[in-house]
Residue, then its C-alpha position, 0 to 999 in steps of 0.5 A: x500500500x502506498x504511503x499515500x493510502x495509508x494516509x488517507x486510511x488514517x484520515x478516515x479513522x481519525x474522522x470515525x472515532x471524532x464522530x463516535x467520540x461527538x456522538x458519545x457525548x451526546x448521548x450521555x446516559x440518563x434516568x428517565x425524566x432528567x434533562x440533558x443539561x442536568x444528565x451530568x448530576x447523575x453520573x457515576x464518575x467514580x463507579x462507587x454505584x453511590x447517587x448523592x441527592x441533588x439537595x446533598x443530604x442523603x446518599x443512597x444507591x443508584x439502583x434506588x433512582x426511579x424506583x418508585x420510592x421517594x428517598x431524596x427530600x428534594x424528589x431528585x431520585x424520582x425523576x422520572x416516577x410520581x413518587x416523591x410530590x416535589x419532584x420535577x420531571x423533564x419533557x424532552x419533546x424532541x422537535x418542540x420546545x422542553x418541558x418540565x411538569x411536576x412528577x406528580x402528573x406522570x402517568x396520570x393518565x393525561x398527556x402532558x408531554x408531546x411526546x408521550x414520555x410522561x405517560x409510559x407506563x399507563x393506559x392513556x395511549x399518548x400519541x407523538x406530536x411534537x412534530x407537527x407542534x415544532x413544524x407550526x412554532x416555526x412557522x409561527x416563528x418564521x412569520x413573527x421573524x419577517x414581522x419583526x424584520x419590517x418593524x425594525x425597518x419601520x423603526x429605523x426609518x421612523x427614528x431618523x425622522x424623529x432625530x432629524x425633527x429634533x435637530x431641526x427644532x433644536x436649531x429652531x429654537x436658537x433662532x428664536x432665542x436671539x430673535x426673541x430678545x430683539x422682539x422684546x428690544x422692539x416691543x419695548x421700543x413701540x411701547x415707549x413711543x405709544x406712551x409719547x404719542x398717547x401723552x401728547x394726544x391726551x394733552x390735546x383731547x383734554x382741552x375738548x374734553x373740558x369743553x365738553x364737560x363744561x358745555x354738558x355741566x351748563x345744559x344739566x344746569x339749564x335743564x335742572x332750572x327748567x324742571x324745577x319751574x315746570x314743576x313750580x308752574x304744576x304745583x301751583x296750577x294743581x294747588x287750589x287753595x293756594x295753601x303752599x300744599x298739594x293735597x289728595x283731594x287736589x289731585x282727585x280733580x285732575x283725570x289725568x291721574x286716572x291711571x286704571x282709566x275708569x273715569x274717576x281718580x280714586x284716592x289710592x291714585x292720586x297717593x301714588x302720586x304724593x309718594x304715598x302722603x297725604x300732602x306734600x310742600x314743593x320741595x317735597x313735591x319737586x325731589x319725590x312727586x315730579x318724577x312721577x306726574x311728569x311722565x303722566x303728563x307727557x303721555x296725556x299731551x301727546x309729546x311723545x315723538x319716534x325718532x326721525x320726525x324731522x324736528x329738533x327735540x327727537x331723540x330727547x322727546x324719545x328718551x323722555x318716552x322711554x322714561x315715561x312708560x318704564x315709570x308707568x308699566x316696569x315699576x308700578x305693574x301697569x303692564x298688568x293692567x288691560x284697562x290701562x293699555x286699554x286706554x284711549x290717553x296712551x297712544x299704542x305706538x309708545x308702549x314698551x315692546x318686547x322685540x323678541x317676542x312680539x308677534x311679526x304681523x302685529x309690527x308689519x300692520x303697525x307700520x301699515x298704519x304708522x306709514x314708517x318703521x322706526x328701526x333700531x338704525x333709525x334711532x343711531x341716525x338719530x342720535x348720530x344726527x343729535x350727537x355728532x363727532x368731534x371735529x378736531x383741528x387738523x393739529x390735534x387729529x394729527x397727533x390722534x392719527x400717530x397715536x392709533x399708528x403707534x398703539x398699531x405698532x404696539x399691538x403687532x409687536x406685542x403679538x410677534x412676541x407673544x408668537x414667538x414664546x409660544x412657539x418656544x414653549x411648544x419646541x421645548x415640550x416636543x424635546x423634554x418629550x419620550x419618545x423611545x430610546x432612538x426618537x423613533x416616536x418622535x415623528x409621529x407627535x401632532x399626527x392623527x392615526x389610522x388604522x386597517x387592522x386591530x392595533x388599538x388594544x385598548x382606550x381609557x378615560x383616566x380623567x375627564x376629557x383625558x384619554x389614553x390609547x394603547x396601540x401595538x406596532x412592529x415599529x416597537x419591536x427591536x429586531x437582532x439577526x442572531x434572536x433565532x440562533x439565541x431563540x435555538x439555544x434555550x431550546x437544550x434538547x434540538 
């Protein structure tokens, strides 16, 4: 034989007794019930025959193991019997995942290992599964593999997003820290010439202003002396015995004071109008009783006017009107009373009106009849007629037109900052956020989702408009290559 087959055959050899040696290992014997990761606790090294329970406690002889006889406190000599209550017994279940089951369950009649090992020695005819078991784990495995795949594919794109966004706000938000404080420099600047121009408009409107207080101060004078004559004039027209006192009796005579219209003045009336006395003296007359006949008899001379009669007066005429009908019907309960709104000495045209509730037609065959409607822009042209603007010399309304400029400008930089601090506010809140270990929530924030399939697991309202969603996505998941090889390993018995 050449030195090159002998070589060769003891190439062959060598590689015969490796796999022999490789599969000896393997193949270590062990009791019944005992995992291969524990099968070295129960060898006999030292050929003593001697087995030392798992506890330390006891030694007792090899033959005793699976004997059906609890020895070891700790149940490790019935590993594979149900004889001792705290022992363990291993579910090799080639093929699928390991098992480990109380021994209390073998051969129990009921199948707990996938392959059958647990029921050996009873009637319950256990058939071998671990197959098909294994072959759908991995399948679920598989499936579960390419998921986490595109998941952390997901993850990876969504986390640059997120940091990208961060980046950016961060360098948003230097921006806005030097802006900002050239905002306040140009707010403050505003608010000082706003301040300037608001003094020198003041100055110059204060001297309209006493003008027209003084003008308003001479016309309530005047006013003031009119009322006071008029009711000096009534009060003697009404006192007929010119005793310098206004008695009931007096009153009783004038059916103007017929307030229930019944053609009599009963004394209860004409009370009402001494402020419920029964005489009064002029100046008691002018504070407490003028008040009330002046209203009744302006209703019963007719000198109520609407507003947009062409006449001077209007509007004054209209204010006294509403003063009239508020004293007659608001405050005495006359509104209550039918013969009063019955009453020919009322013109129907000044009762008070609710224009909410008053019917529609009513008011159009009003104005049918009145020929006019006096609407609520009739009365601001009115009054607009009766109080004009100011006119202002072009100086002063020079320094109002600068002092609206300058509240203008005011304003806009007031609101520039105000905008800016919220935004601030806003970037600062994004960034103080959690979004996960790598940002990749971060792209998500502000954004609504929608959903195809049944990732929402749950929604809760921990507080009033509160609510909180929880969601699953792969794009949570983080994806290692070697999880299927680790997954492989815990798996000691494949």
């Amino acid at each position: 034989m050449s030195p090159k087959h002998r070589s060769g055959g003891w190439l062959l050899l060598l590689a015969t007794i490796c796999n022999f040696g490789i599969l000896v290992l393997t193949e270590l014997p062990r009791p019944r019930g005992v995992s291969i990761s524990q099968a070295s606790l129960y060898e006999d090294r030292t050929g003593s025959g001697q087995f030392v329970c798992l506890d330390g406690k006891k030694i007792i002889h090899r033959e005793r193991i699976n004997d059906d006889f609890c020895d070891c406190d700790d149940g490790s000599d019935e590993p594979g019997t149900a004889a001792c209550p705290v022992g363990t017994f291993h579910c090799t279940n080639a093929g699928y995942k390991p098992l480990n089951i109380p021994s209390s369950r073998v051969n129990d009649g009921i199948c707990d290992c996938c392959d059958a090992s647990d029921e050996y020695a009873s009637q319950a005819n256990c058939v071998n599964t671990c197959s098909e078991l294994g072959k759908e784990d991995r399948m679920r495995e598989k499936q579960r593999s390419e998921m986490l795949k595109m998941g952390n594919q997901l993850r990876l794109e969504m986390s640059q997003r997120g940091r990208a966004l961060k980046d950016e706000q961060r360098a948003r938000l230097v921006d806005l820290d030097k802006n900002r404080a050239e905002a306040e420099a140009l707010k403050q600047e505003k608010a000082t010439l706003k301040a300037e121009a608001e003094e020198l408009e003041n100055a110059a409107l204060k001297v309209y202003r006493d003008r027209e207080e003084e003008a308003k101060r001479v016309k309530e004078d005047a006013e003031a002396v009119s009322n006071r004559e008029e009711a000096e004039e009534t009060f003697r027209k009404y006192d007929s015995n010119q005793n310098q006192m206004l008695e009931i009796v007096e009153l009783q005579t004038r059916i103007v004071f017929d307030r229930n219209r019944d053609g009599a003045v009963t004394e209860d009336e004409a009370r009402f109008f001494l402020d419920e006395r029964d005489q009064v003296d002029f100046e008691t007359f002018v504070t407490l009783c003028w008040p009330r006949i002046k209203p009744f008899l302006m209703m019963d001379s007719g000198l109520f006017k609407p507003p947009g009669e062409e006449h001077e007066g209007a509007i004054e005429q209209t204010e006294d009107a509403e003063l009239a009908t508020n004293i007659a019907y608001d405050l005495e309960g006359s509104e209550h009373d039918p013969a009063a709104k019955d009453s020919p000495y009322v013109d129907e045209e000044y009762l008070p009106h609710n224009g909410e509730e008053e019917d529609e037609d009513t008011m159009d065959e009003q104005d049918d009849e009145e020929g006019e409607d006096v609407g609520e822009g009739e009365i601001e042209q009115a009054l607009a007629a009766e109080n004009p603007p100011v006119e202002y010399d072009a100086a002063t309304q020079e320094l109002i037109n600068k002092a609206n400029e300058a509240r203008n400008q005011y304003i806009e930089a007031d609101r520039h900052v105000r905008e800016m601090e919220q935004e601030i506010r806003s970037i600062k809140e994004l960034l103080d956020k959690d979004y996960g270990k790598e940002e990749e929530f971060a792209a998500l924030n502000g954004e609504c989702f929608n959903f195809e399939d049944r990732e929402v697991l749950s929604v809760t309202e921990p507080n009033r408009c509160e609510y909180e969603y929880r969601m699953q996505t792969p794009a949570a998941c983080l994806y290692q290559e070697e999880q299927s090889s680790s997954t492989k390993d815990a798996h000691d018995e494949l």
